[in-house]
Backbone as numpy.savetxt, mean C-alpha at the origin, in Angstrom:
# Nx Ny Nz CAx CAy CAz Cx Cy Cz
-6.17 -38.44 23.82 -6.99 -37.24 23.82 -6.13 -35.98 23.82
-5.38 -35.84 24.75 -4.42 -34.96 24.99 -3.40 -35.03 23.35
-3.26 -35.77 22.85 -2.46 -35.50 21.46 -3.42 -34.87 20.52
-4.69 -35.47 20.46 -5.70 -34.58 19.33 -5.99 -33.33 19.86
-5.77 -32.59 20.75 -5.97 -31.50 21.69 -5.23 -30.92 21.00
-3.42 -31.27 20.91 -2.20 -30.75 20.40 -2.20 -30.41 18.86
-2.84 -31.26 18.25 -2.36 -31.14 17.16 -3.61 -30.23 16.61
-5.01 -30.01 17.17 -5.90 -29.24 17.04 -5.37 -27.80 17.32
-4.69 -27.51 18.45 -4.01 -26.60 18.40 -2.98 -26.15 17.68
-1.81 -26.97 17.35 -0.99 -26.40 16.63 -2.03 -25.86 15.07
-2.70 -26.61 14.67 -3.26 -26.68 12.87 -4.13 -25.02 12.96
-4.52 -24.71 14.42 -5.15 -23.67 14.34 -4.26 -22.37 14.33
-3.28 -22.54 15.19 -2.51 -21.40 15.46 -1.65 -21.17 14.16
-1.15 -22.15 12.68 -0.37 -22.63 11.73 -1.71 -21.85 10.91
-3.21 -21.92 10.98 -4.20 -21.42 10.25 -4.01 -19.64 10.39
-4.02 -19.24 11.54 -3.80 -18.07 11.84 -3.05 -17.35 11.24
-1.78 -17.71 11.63 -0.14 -17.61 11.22 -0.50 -17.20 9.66
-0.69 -18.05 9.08 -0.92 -18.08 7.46 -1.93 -16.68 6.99
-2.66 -16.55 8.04 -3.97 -15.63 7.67 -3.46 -14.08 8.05
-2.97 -14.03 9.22 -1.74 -12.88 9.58 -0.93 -12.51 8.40
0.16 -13.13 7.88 0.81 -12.61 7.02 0.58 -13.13 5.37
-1.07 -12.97 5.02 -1.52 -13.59 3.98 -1.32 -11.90 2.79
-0.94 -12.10 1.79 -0.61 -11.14 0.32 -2.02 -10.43 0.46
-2.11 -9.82 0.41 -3.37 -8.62 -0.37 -3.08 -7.66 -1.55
-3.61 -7.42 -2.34 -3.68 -6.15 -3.28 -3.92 -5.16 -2.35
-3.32 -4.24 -2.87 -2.94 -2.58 -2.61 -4.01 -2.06 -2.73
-5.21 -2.56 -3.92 -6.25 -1.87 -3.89 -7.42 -1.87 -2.98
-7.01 -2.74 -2.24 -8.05 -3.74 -1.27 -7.84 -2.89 0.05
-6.86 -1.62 -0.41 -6.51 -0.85 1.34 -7.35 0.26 0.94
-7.50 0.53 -0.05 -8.05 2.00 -0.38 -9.37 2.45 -0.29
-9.89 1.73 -1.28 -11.50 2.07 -1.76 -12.30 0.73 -2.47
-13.87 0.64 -2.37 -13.76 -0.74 -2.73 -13.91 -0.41 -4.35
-14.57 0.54 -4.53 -15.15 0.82 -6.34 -13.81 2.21 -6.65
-12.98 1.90 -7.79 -12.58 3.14 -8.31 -13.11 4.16 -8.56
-14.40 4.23 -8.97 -15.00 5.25 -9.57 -15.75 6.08 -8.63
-15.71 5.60 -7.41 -15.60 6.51 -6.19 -14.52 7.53 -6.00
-13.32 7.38 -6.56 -11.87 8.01 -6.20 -12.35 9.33 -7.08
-11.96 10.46 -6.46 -12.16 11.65 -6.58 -11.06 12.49 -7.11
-10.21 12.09 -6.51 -8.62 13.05 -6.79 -7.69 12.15 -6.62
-6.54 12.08 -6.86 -5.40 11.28 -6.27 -4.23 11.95 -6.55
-3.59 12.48 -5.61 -2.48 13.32 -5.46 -1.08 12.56 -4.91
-0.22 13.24 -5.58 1.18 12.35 -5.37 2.13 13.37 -4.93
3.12 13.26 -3.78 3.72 14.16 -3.05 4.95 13.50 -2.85
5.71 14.56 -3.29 7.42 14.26 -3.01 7.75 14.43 -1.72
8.33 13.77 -1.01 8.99 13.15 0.38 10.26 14.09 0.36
10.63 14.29 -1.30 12.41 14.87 -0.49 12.12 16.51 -1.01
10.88 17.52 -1.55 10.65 18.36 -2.05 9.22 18.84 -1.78
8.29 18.39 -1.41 6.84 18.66 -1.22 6.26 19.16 -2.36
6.98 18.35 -3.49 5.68 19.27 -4.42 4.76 17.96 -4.99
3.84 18.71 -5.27 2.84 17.64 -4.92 2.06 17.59 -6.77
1.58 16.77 -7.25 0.98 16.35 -8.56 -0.52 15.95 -8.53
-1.62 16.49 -8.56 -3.05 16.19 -8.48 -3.57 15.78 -9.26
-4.27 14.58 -9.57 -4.96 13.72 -10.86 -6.33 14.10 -10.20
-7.20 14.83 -11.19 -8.64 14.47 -11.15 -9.36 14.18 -12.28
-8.93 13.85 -13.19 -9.29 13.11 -14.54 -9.94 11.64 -14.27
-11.21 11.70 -14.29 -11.15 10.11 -14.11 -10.78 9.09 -14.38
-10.35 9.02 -16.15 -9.25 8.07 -16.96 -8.16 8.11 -16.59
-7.23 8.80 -15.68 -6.17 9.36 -15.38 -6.03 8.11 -13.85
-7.55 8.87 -12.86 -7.27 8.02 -11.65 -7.61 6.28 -11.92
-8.31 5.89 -12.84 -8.41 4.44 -12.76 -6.92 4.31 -13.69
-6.45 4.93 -14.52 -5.07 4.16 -14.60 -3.72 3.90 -13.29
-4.14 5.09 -12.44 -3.42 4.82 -11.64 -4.13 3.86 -10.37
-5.25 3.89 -10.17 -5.67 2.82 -9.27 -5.41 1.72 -9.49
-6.02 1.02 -11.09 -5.33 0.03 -11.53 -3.77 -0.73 -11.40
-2.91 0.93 -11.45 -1.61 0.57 -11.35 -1.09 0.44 -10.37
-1.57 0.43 -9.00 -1.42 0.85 -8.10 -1.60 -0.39 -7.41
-3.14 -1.00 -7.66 -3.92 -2.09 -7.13 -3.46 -3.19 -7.68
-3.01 -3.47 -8.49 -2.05 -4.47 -8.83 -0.53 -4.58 -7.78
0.36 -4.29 -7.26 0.99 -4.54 -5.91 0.45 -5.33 -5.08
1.15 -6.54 -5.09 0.65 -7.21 -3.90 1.62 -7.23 -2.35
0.70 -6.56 -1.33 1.36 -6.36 -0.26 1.00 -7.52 0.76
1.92 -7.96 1.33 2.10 -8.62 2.85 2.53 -7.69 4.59
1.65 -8.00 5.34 2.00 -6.92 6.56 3.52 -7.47 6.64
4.04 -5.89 7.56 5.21 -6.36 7.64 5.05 -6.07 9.59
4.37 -6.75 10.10 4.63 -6.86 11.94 6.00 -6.59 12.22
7.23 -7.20 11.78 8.69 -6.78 12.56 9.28 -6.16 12.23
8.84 -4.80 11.02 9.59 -3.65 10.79 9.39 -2.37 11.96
10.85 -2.36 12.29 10.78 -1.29 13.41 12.04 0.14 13.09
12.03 0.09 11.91 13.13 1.42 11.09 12.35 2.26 12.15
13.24 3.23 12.59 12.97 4.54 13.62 13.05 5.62 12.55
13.46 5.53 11.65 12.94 6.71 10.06 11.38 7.61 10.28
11.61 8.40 10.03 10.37 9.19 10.38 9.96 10.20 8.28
10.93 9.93 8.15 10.57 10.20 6.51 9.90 9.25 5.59
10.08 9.85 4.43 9.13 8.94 2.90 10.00 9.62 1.97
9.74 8.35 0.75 9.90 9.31 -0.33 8.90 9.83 -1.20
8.16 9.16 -1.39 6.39 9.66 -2.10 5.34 9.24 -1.44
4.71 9.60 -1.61 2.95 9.13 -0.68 2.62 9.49 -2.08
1.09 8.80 -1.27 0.30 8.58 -2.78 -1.38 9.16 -1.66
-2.04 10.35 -1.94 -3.42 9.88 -1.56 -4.23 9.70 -2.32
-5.52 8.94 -1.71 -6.48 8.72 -2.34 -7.46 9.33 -1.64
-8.99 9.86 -2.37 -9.60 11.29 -1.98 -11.19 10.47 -2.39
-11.86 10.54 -1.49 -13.25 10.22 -1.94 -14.28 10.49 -1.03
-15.12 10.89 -1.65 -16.95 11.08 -0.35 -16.26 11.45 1.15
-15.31 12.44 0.82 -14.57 13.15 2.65 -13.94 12.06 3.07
-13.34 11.32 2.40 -12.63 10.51 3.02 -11.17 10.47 2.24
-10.25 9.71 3.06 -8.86 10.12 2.26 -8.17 8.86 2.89
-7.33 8.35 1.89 -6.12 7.36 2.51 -5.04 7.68 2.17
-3.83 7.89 3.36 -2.67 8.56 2.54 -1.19 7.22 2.40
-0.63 6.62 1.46 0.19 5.59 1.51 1.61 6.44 1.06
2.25 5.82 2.17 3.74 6.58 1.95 4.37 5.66 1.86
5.60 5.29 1.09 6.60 4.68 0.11 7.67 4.62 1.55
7.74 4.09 2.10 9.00 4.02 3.38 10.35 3.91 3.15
10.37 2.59 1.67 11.51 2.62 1.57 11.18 1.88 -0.03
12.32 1.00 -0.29 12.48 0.76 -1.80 11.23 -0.52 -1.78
11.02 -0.87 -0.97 9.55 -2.17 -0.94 8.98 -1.90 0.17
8.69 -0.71 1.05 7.66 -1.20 2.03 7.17 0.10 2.32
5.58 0.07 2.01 4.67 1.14 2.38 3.86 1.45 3.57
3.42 2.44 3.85 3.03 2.45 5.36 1.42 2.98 4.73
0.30 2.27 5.28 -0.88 2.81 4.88 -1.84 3.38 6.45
-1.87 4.02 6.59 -1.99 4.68 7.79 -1.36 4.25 8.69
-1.19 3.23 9.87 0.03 3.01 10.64 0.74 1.49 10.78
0.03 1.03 9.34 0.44 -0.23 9.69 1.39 -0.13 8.00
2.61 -1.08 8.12 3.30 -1.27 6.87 3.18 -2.47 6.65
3.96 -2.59 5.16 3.45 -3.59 4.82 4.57 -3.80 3.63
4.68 -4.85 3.30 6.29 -5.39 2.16 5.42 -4.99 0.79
6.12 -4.44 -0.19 5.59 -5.07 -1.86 5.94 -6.28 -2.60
5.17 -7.28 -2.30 5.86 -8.54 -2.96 6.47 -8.72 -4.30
5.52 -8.15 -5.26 5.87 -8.18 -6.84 6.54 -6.94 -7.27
7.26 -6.23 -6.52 7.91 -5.51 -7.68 9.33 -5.30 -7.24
10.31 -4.71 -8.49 11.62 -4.20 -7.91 11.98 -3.55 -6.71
11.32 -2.56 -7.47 11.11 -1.63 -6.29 10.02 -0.17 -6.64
8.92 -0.31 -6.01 7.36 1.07 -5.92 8.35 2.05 -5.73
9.02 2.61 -4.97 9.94 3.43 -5.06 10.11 4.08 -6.05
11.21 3.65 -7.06 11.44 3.58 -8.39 9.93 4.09 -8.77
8.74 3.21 -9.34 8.11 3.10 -9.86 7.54 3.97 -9.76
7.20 4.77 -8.18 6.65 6.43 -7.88 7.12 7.88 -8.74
8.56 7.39 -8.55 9.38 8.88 -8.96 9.30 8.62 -10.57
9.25 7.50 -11.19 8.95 7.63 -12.38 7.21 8.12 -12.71
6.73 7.70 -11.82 5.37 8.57 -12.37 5.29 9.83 -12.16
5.67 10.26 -10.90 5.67 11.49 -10.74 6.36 12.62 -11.26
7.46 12.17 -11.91 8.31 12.78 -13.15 7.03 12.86 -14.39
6.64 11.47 -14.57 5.81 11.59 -15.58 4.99 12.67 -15.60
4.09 12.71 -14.57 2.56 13.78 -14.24 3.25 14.99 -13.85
4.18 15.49 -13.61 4.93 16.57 -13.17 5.25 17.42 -14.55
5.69 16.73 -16.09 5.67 17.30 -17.30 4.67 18.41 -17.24
């Protein structure tokens, strides 16, 4: 009895575990419908200047591009860094989510961070857009 007890326990806490640090899309932090998104503004970390999309073809390319990232929490990041290099918000019905770029893979979406699994590096991938929309 006492062994099916054990192993009921371990399979649950191994269920957890898995569900804790399970991948999500990026888009899944924001908003549930794009076409709710109102504005989406992009802000330089080492300059404050900031780039405003309110085009709606404009924000579903970047939601799209955006929501494709698949993030995992990151629980044991403890960098004492208090900077970013880009944030990204998102703007809808008075509501706002602001995601800041921490480092070359890991974003902070209000106070929790989180790894980018699929890419080089969002980093990169920010300052190239924001160069882009900055033209």
């Amino acid at each position: 009895m006492k062994k099916k007890i054990m192993v009921i326990v371990i399979v649950v806490i191994i269920v957890i575990i898995l569900f804790y640090f399970k991948s999500r899309k990026l888009d899944s932090l924001y908003v549930g419908n794009i076409s709710d998104i109102e504005q989406v503004s992009i802000v330089s970390g080492g300059t404050g200047d900031i780039v405003v999309v309110k085009n709606t073809e404009e924000i579903e390319k970047l939601a799209q591009y955006f929501g494709e990232y698949k993030l995992q929490p990151d629980y044991f990041y403890s960098d004492s860094k208090t900077g970013w290099s880009y944030g990204i918000k998102f703007e809808w019905e008075n509501k706002q989510i602001f995601i800041t770029c921490i480092d070359t893979n890991r974003v902070k979406v209000d106070t929790k961070v989180y790894k980018v699994k699929n890419s080089d590096s969002m980093e990169n991938s920010l300052k190239d857009l924001f160069d882009e929309l900055s033209e």
